[in-house]
Structure formats: structure tokens, C-alpha cells
C-alpha positions, 0 to 999 in steps of 0.5 A: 792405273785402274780406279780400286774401289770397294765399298763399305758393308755398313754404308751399303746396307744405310744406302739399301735401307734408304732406297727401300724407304724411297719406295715407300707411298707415304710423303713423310718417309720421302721427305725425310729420304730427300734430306738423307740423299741432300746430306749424302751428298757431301761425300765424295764417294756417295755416287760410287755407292749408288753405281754399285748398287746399279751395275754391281749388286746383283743379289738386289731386286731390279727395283732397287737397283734401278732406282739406285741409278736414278738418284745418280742421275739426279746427283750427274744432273745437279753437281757433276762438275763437282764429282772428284776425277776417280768418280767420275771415271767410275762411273763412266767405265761401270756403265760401259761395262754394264750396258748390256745387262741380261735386265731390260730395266737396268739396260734402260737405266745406265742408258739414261745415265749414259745420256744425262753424263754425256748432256752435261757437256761430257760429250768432249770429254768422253772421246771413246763413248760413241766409238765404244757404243757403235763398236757394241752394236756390232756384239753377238749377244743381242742384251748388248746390242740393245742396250748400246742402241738404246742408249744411242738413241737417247744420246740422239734425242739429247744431244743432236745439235752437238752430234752435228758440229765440229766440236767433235770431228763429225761423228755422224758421217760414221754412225749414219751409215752404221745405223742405216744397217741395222733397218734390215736387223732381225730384232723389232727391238733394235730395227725400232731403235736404229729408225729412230736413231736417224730420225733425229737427224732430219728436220736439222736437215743433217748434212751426213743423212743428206748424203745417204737420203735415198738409202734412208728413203729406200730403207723406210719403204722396205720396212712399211709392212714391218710388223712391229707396231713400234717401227711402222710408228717410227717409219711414219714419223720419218716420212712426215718430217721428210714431208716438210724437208725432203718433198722433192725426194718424196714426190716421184713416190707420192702416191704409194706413200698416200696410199700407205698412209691412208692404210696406216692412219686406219692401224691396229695400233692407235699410237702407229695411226696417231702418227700416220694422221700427223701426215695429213696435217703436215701435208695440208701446209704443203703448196702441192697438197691439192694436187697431190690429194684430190684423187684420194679425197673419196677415201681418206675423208672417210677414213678421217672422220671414223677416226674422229669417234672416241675410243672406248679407252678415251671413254672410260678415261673420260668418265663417259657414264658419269653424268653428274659430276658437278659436285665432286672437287677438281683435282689440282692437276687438272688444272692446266696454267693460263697465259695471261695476254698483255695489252695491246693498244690497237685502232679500231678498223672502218670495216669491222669495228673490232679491234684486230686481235691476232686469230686466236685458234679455238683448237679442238679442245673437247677433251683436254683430260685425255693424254692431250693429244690422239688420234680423235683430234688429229683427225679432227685437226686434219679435217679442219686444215684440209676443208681450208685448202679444199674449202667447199671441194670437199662438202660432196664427200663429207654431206653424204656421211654427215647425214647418216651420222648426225642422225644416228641412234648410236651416241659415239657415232653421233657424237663424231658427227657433230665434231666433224660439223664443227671441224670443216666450219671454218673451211667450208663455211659458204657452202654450209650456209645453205644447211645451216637452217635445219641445222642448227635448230638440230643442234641446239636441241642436241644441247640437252641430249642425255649423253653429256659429252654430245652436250659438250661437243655441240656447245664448241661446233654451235660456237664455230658458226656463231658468227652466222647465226648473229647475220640472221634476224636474232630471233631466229637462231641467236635468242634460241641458242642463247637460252639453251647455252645459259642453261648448259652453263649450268650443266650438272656435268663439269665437261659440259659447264666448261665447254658451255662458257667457252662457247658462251665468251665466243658467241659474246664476241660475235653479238655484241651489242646484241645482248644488250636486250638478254642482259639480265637474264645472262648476268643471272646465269653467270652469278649463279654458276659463281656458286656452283662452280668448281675450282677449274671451271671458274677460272672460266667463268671469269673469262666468260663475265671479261668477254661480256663487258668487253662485248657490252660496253657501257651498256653494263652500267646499270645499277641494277646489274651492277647490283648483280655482278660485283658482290660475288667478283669482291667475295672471291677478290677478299678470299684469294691471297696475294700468292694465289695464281687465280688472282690472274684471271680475276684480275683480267676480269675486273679490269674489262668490267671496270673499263665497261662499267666506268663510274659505275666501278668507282665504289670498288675503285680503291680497294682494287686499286691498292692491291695492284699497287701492292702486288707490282711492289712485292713482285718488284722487291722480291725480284731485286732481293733474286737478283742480289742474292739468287741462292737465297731468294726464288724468282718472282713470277713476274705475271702477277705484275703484269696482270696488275698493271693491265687492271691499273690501265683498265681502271684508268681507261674506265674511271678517267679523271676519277683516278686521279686522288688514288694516283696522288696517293700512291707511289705508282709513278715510281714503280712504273719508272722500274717496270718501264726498265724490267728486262721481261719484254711483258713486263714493259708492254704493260707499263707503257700501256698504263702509261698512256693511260693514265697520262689521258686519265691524270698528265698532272702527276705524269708531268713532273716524270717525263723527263726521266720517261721519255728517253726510256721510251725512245730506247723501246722502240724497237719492233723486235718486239712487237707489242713494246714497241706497239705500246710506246709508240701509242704512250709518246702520241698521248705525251705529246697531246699532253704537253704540246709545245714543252714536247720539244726537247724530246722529239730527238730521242724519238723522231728517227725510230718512227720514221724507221719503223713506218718504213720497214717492210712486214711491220704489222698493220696494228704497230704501223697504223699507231706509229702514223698516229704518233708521228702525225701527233709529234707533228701536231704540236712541233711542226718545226721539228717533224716537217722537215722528216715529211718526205721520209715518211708521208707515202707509208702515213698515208696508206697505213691510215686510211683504213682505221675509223673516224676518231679523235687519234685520227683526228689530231693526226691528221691535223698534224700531216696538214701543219706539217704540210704547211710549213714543208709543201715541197716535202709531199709534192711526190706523194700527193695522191696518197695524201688525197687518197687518205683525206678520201677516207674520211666519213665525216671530219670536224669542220676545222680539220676539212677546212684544212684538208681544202686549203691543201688540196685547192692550194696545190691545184692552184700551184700546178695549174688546171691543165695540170691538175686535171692530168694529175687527176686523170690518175685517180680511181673514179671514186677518188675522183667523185668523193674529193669533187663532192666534198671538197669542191676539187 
């Protein structure tokens, strides 16, 4: 029987008068209106009032009647599963029946309610919506048609995976070629929405559309010159994802799809040539690139670069005119969420001396006000990838342009110009150099231009060749650029502060040790800005003052800068409260100033260290009151946790043996032992490293806990996740240092996860180099235990080592290889060479350790015989050969 349902006139009028308060700026009337909707709720048939207004009330302002579908949707989203059957179906045949309405607004409505039912898993249970919705396309009356399409293309977006299974017979094989009808439609609208119906269906490589790909293809060429912004948006938007799927269906047409692209990328509609750009970028990562567009270099380079200028519309919404901003607040939403990175333990390299960390991208991030993305920084973007495939091929199609327009009187052109410096830095790099000279003095004088987003684009192009103007005698380049970038740091303009400290942190990495000279004067800008910033910006500095310490080292120990430095950093660590997320980027802050400033920290030590203590408590509490009771209690954000432990380590690394009354009055060891088992992967990754850490800083109080650690730690080594695994493997090598022979018992829950991971294919150099190390550890005080493993792993051991720099892990690693070699010489007989080959790398080892070394190597020479010995030798690379004649005498 059909569902009766009539509503009741004054509950219609409480349910209108509802929805007109809705509407109402003010936030006490919305607050009071949520808590009417929350009560609302309770009767059964409230949401047949709401789809009544929707679909039936005609006499209501669309406004309204919109609105009134939109609450619905909230209520499918939260509690359909407790909508009673007649409801349900209510709703269900009332947007079948309204689909079409002559209203653009109420159309789009009962599309999103359509989508939001069917996401709820309906999809099943609603077996004619899509045999009823394709039926409708083929309606007469164009409002139909539209609204069944818009809503299919909402059920695409939503629900594709499930379109594509068998949970519902394959609707697809039906609806893809039904919609690849419609590309020839009369409408713009509906051609629009049956282009982006099928669009969904291309990355999954959907078998149904796989079939039918040269009619897609071949309808996508007739539609290029559409002229219908929106369809030649979404021609381009399949073209670039069959880049990346279909390449060998687009190659016999390659070239007049560059060509069409290069047309579209320069379209009166930014938002047609925003996704023509996306061509480029995704082009660049293809192997053919280079091939497919070194004939087409001479135009599109051209057409890249104007593209790379702002529009005027981004200029207005960046607040171009307005130079000084520096004293109006922030507004909260400006305000983008950091991640906090945890620690990662990692070894430090012969070639560089940096600690390898993944390449972090410093992405065009000039304008992040902007809707994020346009098509300024898609040029750029596509630039910057291109100049990495073409590397210095493309500097004779960018000099002659770059001369005109870093020059130039007008400041947008100019502006773009210094963007365009920057993007190909990375790419082009050996072939710049030769410019640099003039250059850079050019752009350092470009720092204090008028305009204040040329400022702010300078300070990111000067940080991308940083790296350069540290190669060259300081006084050249680097002290100059310094001076300006501290004084940009203290721009009257937001943008400018922002980019300036960004750039300041990148220049910090590169020189290093360098500043120590300039180091007074930087702390004096740093501790400046602290009051003049505003609420973003610091978030920053703090940044900028982690990067410093971290680059300087011990060097910061000073009581004069000390002095400087820690009032303004306690003022604002007293002012935020234990709820506050800039505590994250303080306490990052802190926690490299501590690992540099080492006694010098200790008169702030105890106050820091109580609170991090007490966060990683509340946040544990809080996170076992949700576990036990999710309703009543909200989730911890667990990085308030994370960010504790990782200061913890740093004051452990920075205070050493000094932590050791604050770790005995504490019940840190306890709330590690609940970290170490938290089933938040960063959560883990900290506490090992804190572990570790403290274990060098105070075993005496870790001691009594291994027990409890140890089979925890066994149980993480597994190198799904990476850095847990990184951080555990380093903290079992400082254990077993600590406790030497009493290391025994536990070298079984251990020895085999090792021995695995040394030998996986792909393992990451930093988390193989540290698992070497701690097998070579475990090895050092139970040779009885490990040797017998020896073969198993020496090969890997020996070619994962030789890379990192003379050091006291290095030191006691090897000598375990040597006991181990002792006791088990058979077990590296194979591999002898990489053992000589690692040995080689050695600058200078402590005498005992090559006494060792000698033994091994004359005791094996000795064993095989000269004749031997000398084929054996015969193999080595000369230098090989030449350094263990020198050092070792073999």
C-alpha cells in the first residue's frame, strides 16, 4: 500500500518558523536552533516534515525549502539506521518523484540527499535508484534530465568503488555506455555532467570504461572546442588522468593532444586552464616526457611562465595594496594545522655530515591565502618538475625571457620573474651558477623593493639557491644576504615576516657552523620579532629559533645568548595552557634548544620537564577514560603526547646525566612502558627514542623496567613501520651497551627480526645502517649468542656500514663483527672482502679496535697462504688494495 502521510498544520508552522531562525546571522539563535533540531530528533516522523517542505511546499522561498533538505541530510548522515521503514520509503519515493523540479536549487538538493542515502550503504537496498535514475535521463523535459544527471554524478563521486563490485550485478556496463551518449547532448549542462559521470571511473581503470576507451577517447576529442568552459574543464581533467592510466591509447595522438593543451592551459577560463596546467605536471613524471616534449619546449615554456604572474583577482585577495599589516591580529582560520614530525634516530654520513632526512619539499608556498591551489602555482609547479627532467635543456628557453622580465618596470611581471628564478633552481642548478654573481646581489636588493609581495617572493627564490651562495667565500654572498633576510624578518608586511623566516630556517640548514660569527645579531632579530609577531607568524619563528640551534650546535652555549634567548621562550611557555595546540611547536623549539644549549638548559630543566611529564599523563588518562566510555568522553589528540616525549628526549640528549634526579622523581618510566604499547604508530616512535635516550642519560632507573621493555620492543620490529621499527632497533643497541653480559636472556625475542630486516630488499638506508649497529652491539657483549647468525647477515653488515662516519656507535659495532668473527671464522670466510672493504672505511680507528682489525685480516692471510692470498687480493679495487697495504700491513 502507498505510505499516507499528512502533516500537521501547527508543527509545519514550528518546523518553518525553525527554519527561518536558522537563517539568522546571530550565533545565539543558531545555538538554540541546534538544540531544537537535537530534540526534534526524537520523533519518528520529524524527517517527513523536513522532506515535505523540500518537495512539497511549494508556496515556501527556495531558500527555505533548500535548507529544509539539508538538515535532512544531516539527520540521513547521523541516524538513518534508525529511521522507521514507512519513513524511510517516504523519503525515498518523494526524491524520485521531485528530481526534476523546475528549481536549479531544489534539483541539486534532493541530489545531495539522493547521494548521501545511497552512501549510507542503501545502494543495496534501493535496487531501482539507478535503473530509475538512467530511465529519467532519457525524459523529454530537460529540469528532469538535469536533475537525475546531477545526481548520478553525485552517486559517481560518492560511491564509485561500490558501482564497480559485484555487490550490485555491475551496473556499470549499463550506465557507461548510456552516458557516453549524452557527450554529444545539445545541453552544456547535461553534456558537462555525463563527462564527469564517467571521469570517476578512470584512475580505478574500471573494467566497463576499459571496454568502451576509444569511444571515450574519440568522444573527448569531439567535445575539445566545446564552448562550455565547464566541459572543456572536464575534457581536460580526463585527458590528464588517462595520461597516467591509458598512455598507450594517447600516444598515436600525442601531439594534437599537446597542442590542445598548450591552447587550453592559456584559456579564458582560469579554472579550464588550471586543469589543462595539471597536464604538464603529471606529463613530467611520465618516462616519455622528453621525448614527447622537446619540440614543443619553444612554446610552452612561454606559456608557463605568463601563467606564473598573479591575476588581478588573486591581488585583490591578497591584499596587494596594503603594505603594512603587521598590526592587525590573525584571523584563526588563517591559521593552517602543523604536523608535528617525530624523531627519528639516524647516523650520520661520511659525505655530508647531515643527518639524512627524507627531501623535504619547500613547495611554492608564497600564497597559501589564495584557494590553495591556482593556476600561478601550477605553472610554477610544472616548471619546477620540468627543469628536473630537462635539467639545463630548458635555460636557452627561459635566459632570454628571464632577462626581460627581472628587469621589468612593471611590478607583477617582475614579481613572476623572480618566481620563475626560483622554480627552475632546483632543475637547472649547474647551469645557473654562471649567472648567480650578478644575480644574486640583484635579488638581494630585490628584498627591500616597495612592493611587499616581490619581497616576499625573493626571500623563497634566494632560499632555493642557498645552498650555492654558502660554497662561496662568506663575505661574498652569504653575510650580505643575511643582513637583508633579518631585517625582512622584521618586515612591517605579514607575508613578507613569514616568507622571510622561512627562507631564514633554510639558509640556517645550509650554513651551519657558518653563523656562529653573526650569532648575536641573529638572536637580536629573532628576540625582536617575538614581539612584534602576530599569532601565525610566531608559530614560525619558533620554527626559525629550532632550525638555529639545531644548525649551531653547542655553540649557542653562551651565557650572553642564553641571556637573550630563554625569557621570551618561558614568557609564552607560562602564557599557553595545557590545551593549547601552540604548545607543538614550542615545545619543538625547546627540545633543539635544549639538545644545543646542554648545561646551559639546566636552570629551565625542571619546570619543562614536569610539564611533559604531565601532558603525556592527562593525554594517557583522557585516552583510557574514551576508550572505556567513547560517548562520554572525546579522543585525546595524541600529539600533545608525542610532541612531550620528543622535548623529554631532547633534554635527555641535552642534559645527560643531569636528568637523572628529575627522572627519579618522576613516574616517567611508567607512562613510557603505556606509550611503548599505544596502538598510534608515532605515539611508539617517540617513546623508543626517549628510551634510548635516557638509557645513555640514567640505565640506572631503566634497569629495573627491561624486563617488562624488552619483549615490547621485540614485538616493533617490524619495518611496516618504519621509523618504530628505526627507533627500537637504535634503543635494543644502547640496552645492550648498558647491560652488557645480563643482555643474554633477551638476545631471542630480538636476534631473528634483525637478522630479517638486514636482509630485506628496499629497506631504507637510515633503519638498515641502525640495524648493522645493533646487531654488531648485540654481538659485542653476547658473542656466544649472535656468532653463530654471522653468515646470515655479515655481507648486508658490511656494505650497510661503510658509509656512515667514524663514531662511538661505529666503534662498538665493529668491534662486535671482530668478537663474533673470533669465536665463528668460518661464518665470514664467503664474504671476506666486504669485511675489508668496510674495515677500509675507517679514517682513523681507536688503536685497540685496529689491532683487532690486523689480527683478522693477517690471521686469515695466514690461514689461506700467500699464493692465495694474493689471487684473493687480486680482486680488490686499487684503492682497497692500497689503503689495507697502508694501514694494515696486508
Amino acid at each position: 500500500m502507498e505510505y499516507e502521510w499528512k502533516p500537521d498544520e501547527q508543527g509545519l508552522q514550528q518546523i518553518l518558523q525553525l527554519l527561518k531562525e536558522s537563517q539568522s546571522p546571530d550565533t545565539t539563535t543558531q545555538r538554540a536552533v541546534q538544540q531544537k533540531l537535537e530534540q526534534l530528533n526524537q520523533y519518528p516522523d520529524f524527517n517527513n516534515y523536513l522532506i515535505f517542505v523540500l518537495t512539497k511546499l511549494k508556496s515556501e522561498d527556495e531558500p527555505t525549502r533548500s535548507l529544509s533538505g539539508l538538515i535532512l541530510k544531516n539527520n540521513v548522515k547521523a541516524h538513518f539506521h534508525n529511521f522507521p521503514n514507512g519513513v524511510t520509503d517516504f523519503i525515498k519515493s518523494e526524491c524520485l518523484n521531485n528530481i526534476g523540479d523546475s528549481s536549479p536549487l531544489i534539483r541539486a538538493t534532493v541530489g545531495i540527499l539522493i547521494t548521501t542515502i545511497a552512501s549510507k550503504g542503501e545502494l543495496q537496498n534501493w535496487p531501482d535508484l539507478l535503473p530509475k535514475l538512467c530511465s529519467l535521463l532519457d525524459s523529454e523535459d530537460y529540469n528532469t534530465c538535469e536533475g537525475a544527471f546531477g545526481a548520478l554524478q553525485k552517486i559517481c563521486e560518492d560511491s564509485a568503488e561500490i558501482l564497480d563490485s559485484d555487490a550490485l550485478d555491475r551496473p556499470l556496463n549499463i550506465m557507461i555506455p548510456k552516458f557516453l551518449q549524452f557527450f554529444k547532448h545539445s545541453s552544456p549542462k547535461i553534456r558537462s555532467h555525463a563527462v564527469a559521470c564517467v571521469n570517476q571511473f578512470i584512475i580505478s581503470r574500471t573494467q566497463a570504461l576499459m571496454l568502451h576507451i576509444d569511444g571515450f577517447i574519440e568522444n573527448l576529442f569531439a567535445l575539445a572546442g566545446d564552448e562550455e568552459p565547464e566541459v572543456r574543464k572536464n575534457v581536460c581533467r580526463a585527458l590528464v588522468m588517462l595520461l597516467e592510466v591509458r598512455m598507450d591509447r594517447l600516444l598515436p595522438h600525442m601531439i594534437s593532444i599537446v597542442e590542445y593543451m598548450l591552447q587550453r592551459t592559456q584559456d579564458q577560463d582560469e579554472n579550464v586552464a588550471l586543469e589543462a596546467c595539471e597536464f604538464w605536471l603529471t606529463l613530467a613524471e611520465q618516462p616519455i616526457c622528453k621525448d614527447v616534449l622537446c619540440r614543443h619546449l619553444t612554446k610552452l615554456i612561454p606559456v608557463l611562465v605568463n601563467g606564473m604572474k598573479y591575476s588581478e583577482i588573486d591581488i585583490i585577495l591578497l591584499k596587494g595594496d596594503v603594505e603594512e599589516d603587521e598590526a592587525i591580529p590573525d584571523s584563526e582560520q588563517d591559521i593552517r594545522p602543523r604536523f608535528h614530525r617525530s624523531r627519528t634516530v639516524a647516523q650520520q654520513h661520511e659525505e655530508d655530515g647531515i643527518e639524512e632526512e627524507e627531501e623535504e619539499e619547500d613547495e611554492l608556498d608564497d600564497d597559501d591565502t589564495i584557494s590553495d591551489w591556482n593556476l600561478r602555482k601550477c605553472s610554477a609547479a610544472a616548471l619546477d618538475v620540468l627543469a628536473n627532467v630537462f635539467r639545463d635543456e630548458l635555460l636557452p628557453h627561459i635566459l632570454p625571457l628571464l632577462k626581460e622580465l627581472l628587469f621589468h618596470p612593471e611590478w607583477v611581471v617582475k614579481e613572476s620573474g623572480i618566481l620563475v628564478l626560483g622554480a627552475i633552481a632546483e632543475g637547472c642548478m649547474q647551469g645557473m651558477i654562471p649567472y648567480l654573481p650578478e644575480l644574486i646581489p640583484h635579488l638581494i636588493q630585490c628584498l627591500s623593493d616597495k612592493k611587499a609581495l616581490v619581497r616576499s617572493i625573493t626571500c623563497w627564490t634566494l632560499s632555493r639557491y642557498a645552498h650555492w651562495v654558502v660554497s662561496q667565500p662568506p663575505d661574498t654572498y652569504l653575510k650580505p644576504l643575511m643582513t637583508e633576510l633579518l631585517k625582512r624578518i622584521l618586515d612591517s608586511n605579514k607575508r613578507v615576516q613569514e616568507a622571510a623566516c622561512s627562507a631564514f630556517a633554510t639558509l640556517e640548514e645550509e650554513a651551519c657552523t657558518e653563523l656562529v660569527p653573526y650569532l648575536a645579531y641573529i638572536l637580536d632579530t629573532l628576540v625582536f620579532a617575538f614581539s612584534k609577531y602576530q599569532h601565525k607568524n610566531l608559530l614560525i619563528l619558533y620554527d626559525a629559533i629550532g632550525t638555529l640551534a639545531d644548525s649551531v650546535g653547542h655553540h649557542l652555549n653562551k651565557p650572553e645568548y642564553i641571556q637573550m634567548l630563554m625569557p621570551p621562550l618561558i614568557q609564552k611557555w607560562n602564557m599557553l595552557k595545557d590545551e593549547d595546540k601552540d604548545l607543538f611547536p614550542l615545545l619543538e623549539c625547546l627540545s633543539s634548544v635544549a639538545t644545543a644549549l646542554q648545561s646551559g638548559f639546566l636552570p629551565y630543566c625542571e619546570p619543562v620537564y614536569q610539564r611533559c611529564v604531565n601532558l603525556v599523563q592527562k593525554t594517557l588518562a583522557q585516552a583510557m577514560l574514551h576508550n572505556a566510555q567513547p560517548d562520554q568522553y572525546e579522543a585525546p589528540d595524541k600529539d600533545f603526547m608525542i610532541v612531550a616525549l620528543d622535548l623529554l628526549s631532547g633534554l635527555a640528549e641535552g642534559l645527560g646525566g643531569n636528568i637523572e634526579q628529575l627522572v627519579a622523581r618522576s613516574n616517567i618510566l611508567t607512562l613510557m612502558y603505556q606509550c611503548m604499547q599505544d596502538k598510534m604508530p608515532e605515539v611508539r616512535q617517540s617513546s623508543f627514542a626517549l628510551l634510548g635516550d635516557l638509557t645513555k642519560a640514567c640505565f640506572q632507573h631503566v634497569k629495573p623496567c627491561i624486563a617488562d621493555f624488552m619483549p615490547i620492543l621485540g614485538t616493533n620490529l617490524n619495518p611496516e613501520f618504519i621509523s618504530v621499527c628505526n627507533n627500537a632497533t637504535w634503543a635494543i643497541g644502547e640496552i645492550s651497551i648498558q647491560m652488557g653480559i645480563e643482555m643474554q636472556p633477551y638476545i631471542p625475542m630480538v636476534l631473528h627480526q634483525l637478522v630479517e630486516i638486514i636482509n630485506r630488499p628496499n629497506t631504507p638506508k637510515t633503519l638498515l645502517e641502525n640495524t648493522a649497529i645493533t646487531i654488531g652491539r648485540l654481538g659485542y657483549v653476547c658473542p656466544q649468542e649472535v656468532a653463530p647468525m654471522l653468515q646470515q647477515f655479515i655481507r648486508p653488515w658490511c656494505t650497510s656500514l661503510r658509509n656512515i662516519r667514524d663514531n662511538e656507535e661505529k666503534d662498538s659495532a665493529f668491534r662486535g663483527i671482530c668478537t663474533m668473527i673470533t669465536v665463528n671464522p668460518s661464518g665470514v670466510v664467503q664474504d671476506f672482502i666486504f669485511f675489508c672493504d668496510a674495515v677500509a672505511s675507517w679514517i682513523s680507528p681507536k688503536d685497540d679496535l685496529r689491532d683487532m682489525f690486523c689480527k683478522i685480516l693477517h690471521g686469515f692471510k695466514n690461514q689461506v697462504g700467500d699464493e692465495n692470498w694474493r689471487r684473493f687480493s687480486d680482486q680488490f679495487p686499487v684503492p682497497l688494495k692500497e689503503r689495507l697495504a697502508a694501514y694494515y700491513g696486508v
